[in-house]
C-alpha positions in Angstrom: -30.7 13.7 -37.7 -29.4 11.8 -35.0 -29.0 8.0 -35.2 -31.5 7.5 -32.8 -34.1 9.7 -34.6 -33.2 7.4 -38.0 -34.1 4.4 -36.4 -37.6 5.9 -35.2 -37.9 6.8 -38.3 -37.3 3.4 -39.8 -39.4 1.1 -37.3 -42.2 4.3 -37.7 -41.4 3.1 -41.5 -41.9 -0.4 -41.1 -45.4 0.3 -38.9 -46.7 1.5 -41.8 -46.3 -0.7 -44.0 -48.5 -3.2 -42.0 -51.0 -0.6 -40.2 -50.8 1.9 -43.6 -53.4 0.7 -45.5 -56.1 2.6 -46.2 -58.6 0.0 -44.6 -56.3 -1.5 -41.9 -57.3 1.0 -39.2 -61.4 0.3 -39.7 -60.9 -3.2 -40.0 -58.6 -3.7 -36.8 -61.1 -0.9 -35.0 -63.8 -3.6 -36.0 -62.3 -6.7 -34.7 -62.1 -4.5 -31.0 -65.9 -5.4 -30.8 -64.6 -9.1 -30.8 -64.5 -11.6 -33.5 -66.6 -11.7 -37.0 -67.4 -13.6 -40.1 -65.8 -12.1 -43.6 -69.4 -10.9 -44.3 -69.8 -9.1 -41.6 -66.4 -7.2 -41.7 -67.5 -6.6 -45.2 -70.6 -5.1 -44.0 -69.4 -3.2 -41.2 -66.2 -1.8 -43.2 -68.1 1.1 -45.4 -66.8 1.3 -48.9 -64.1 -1.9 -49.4 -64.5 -4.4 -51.7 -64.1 -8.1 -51.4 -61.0 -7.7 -53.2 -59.2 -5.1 -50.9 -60.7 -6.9 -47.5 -59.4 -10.3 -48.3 -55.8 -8.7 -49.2 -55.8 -6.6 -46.2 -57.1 -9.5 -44.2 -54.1 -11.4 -45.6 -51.6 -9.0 -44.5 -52.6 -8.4 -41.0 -52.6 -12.5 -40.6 -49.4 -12.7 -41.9 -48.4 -10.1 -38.9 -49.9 -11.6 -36.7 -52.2 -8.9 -35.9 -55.7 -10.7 -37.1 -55.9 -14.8 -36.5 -58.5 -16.9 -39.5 -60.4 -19.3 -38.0 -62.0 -21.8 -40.7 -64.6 -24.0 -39.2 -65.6 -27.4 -41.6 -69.3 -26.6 -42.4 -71.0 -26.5 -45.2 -70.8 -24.1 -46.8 -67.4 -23.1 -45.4 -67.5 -20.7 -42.0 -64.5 -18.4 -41.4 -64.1 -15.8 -38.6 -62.0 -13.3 -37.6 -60.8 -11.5 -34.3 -57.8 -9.8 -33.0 -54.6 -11.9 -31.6 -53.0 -10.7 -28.4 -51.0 -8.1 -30.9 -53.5 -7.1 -32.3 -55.5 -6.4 -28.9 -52.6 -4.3 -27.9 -53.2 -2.0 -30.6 -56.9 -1.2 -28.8 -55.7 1.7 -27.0 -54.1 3.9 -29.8 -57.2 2.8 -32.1 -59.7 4.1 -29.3 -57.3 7.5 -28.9 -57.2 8.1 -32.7 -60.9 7.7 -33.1 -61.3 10.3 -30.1 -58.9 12.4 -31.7 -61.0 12.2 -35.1 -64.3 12.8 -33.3 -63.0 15.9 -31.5 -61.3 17.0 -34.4 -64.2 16.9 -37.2 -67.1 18.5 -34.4 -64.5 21.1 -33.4 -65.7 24.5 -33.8 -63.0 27.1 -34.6 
């Protein structure tokens, strides 16, 4: 392997630690739509729990991927949407969910 084909490797790595969860692509894929409250991620995201949005919410922030917005009402109003690194990650999100349409109706 040459060196150049390790460090793919390594920053394909280090993609995957932020975008390889198992709900990271659904969630980012929601935000494209534009921004939403935790509930309605929740709702729209089939299958995760609180639990697992909140720490996958967490982790994307922290990468700058997804930006928290907390608003001072009562009760407390939070929303969500994509930052401008996040945004860029629309048209691989779009590809792969063409790919996965194409792939799963494909008749052999």
């Amino acid at each position: 392997m040459s060196e150049i084909d390790k460090k793919i490797t390594c920053d394909m790595q280090s993609a995957l630690e932020v975008l390889g969860g198992k709900w990271t692509f659904l969630i980012i894929y929601t935000l494209l739509d534009g921004k939403k409250r935790f509930k309605e991620l929740e709702r729209a995201v089939i299958g995760i729990n609180t639990r697992m949005l909140v720490k996958d919410l967490k982790t994307l922030e922290e990468h700058r991927i997804v930006k928290r917005e907390a608003f001072a009402t009562i009760p407390p109003t939070v929303e969500y949407s994509l930052t401008e690194k996040g945004r860029e990650l629309e048209a691989t999100m779009r590809a792969l969910n063409n790919w996965t349409i194409e792939w799963f109706y494909k008749k052999d």
